[in-house]
N, C-alpha and C positions, 0 to 999 in steps of 0.2 A: 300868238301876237308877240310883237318884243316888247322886248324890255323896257324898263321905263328909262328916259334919258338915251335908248339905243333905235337906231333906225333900222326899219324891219325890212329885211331881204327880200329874194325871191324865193328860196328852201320854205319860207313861212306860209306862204300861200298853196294854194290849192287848184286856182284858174287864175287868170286874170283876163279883165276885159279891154280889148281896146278898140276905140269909137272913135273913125276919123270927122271930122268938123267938116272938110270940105264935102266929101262924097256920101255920108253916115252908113259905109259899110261899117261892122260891126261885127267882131268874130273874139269866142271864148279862147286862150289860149294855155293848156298846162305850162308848169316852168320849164321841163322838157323839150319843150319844142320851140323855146327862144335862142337854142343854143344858136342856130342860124345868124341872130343877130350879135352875139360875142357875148351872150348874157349866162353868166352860170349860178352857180346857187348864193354863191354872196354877194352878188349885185346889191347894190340898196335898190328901192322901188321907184327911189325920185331919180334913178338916175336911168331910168328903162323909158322916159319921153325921147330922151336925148339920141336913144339906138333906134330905135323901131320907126318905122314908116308906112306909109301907105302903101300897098305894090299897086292896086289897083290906081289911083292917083298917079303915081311913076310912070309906069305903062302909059297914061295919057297927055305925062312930059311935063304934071306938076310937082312940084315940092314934095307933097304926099306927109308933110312934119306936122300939122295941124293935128294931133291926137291926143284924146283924152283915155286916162288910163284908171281902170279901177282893177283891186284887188279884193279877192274871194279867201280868208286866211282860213287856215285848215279847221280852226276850233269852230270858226260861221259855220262848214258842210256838218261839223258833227249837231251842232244847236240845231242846224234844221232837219239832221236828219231822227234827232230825240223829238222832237217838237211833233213830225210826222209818224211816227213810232205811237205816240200821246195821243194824237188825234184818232188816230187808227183804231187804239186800245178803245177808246169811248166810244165810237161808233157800231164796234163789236157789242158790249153793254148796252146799247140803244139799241139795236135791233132783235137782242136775248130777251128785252124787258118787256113786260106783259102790262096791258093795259086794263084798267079796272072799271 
């Protein structure tokens, strides 16, 4: 996450989501793969509305700028991936356990 008082990049994240309004395609994208749009690891995240577009929207000769944009930051995958880990381990235990 950043900092406090700092606006958090695209290096911080892990996916990001973007969900066009008009057509609600919807596709995960690593930061890796926004390089297309001029977007590199220090982009701040409020400024990735401004680059990205719809291409399916384009193609049918709209605007395609209508997008909402969420961010996945890398400390969320590891919290779900301990959380899944947790659940896992109990389930093991519940199924070892013998009933009386």
């Amino acid at each position: 996450m950043a900092l406090p008082g700092r606006e958090p990049v695209v290096a911080q994240v892990a996916s990001i989501s973007v969900e066009c309004a008009d057509c609600g395609r919807n596709r995960w994208w690593r930061p890796d793969q926004l390089k297309r749009f001029g977007v590199g690891g220090n982009t701040p995240l409020a400024a990735l509305s401004g680059r990205i577009v719809c291409s399916a929207c384009r193609a049918d000769g709209l605007p395609g700028t209508a997008i909402s944009i969420q961010a996945a930051f890398i400390d969320e995958r590891q919290r779900v991936r301990s959380e899944a880990q947790m659940l896992s381990d109990r389930e093991v235990l519940v199924e070892g356990a013998r009933r009386a």
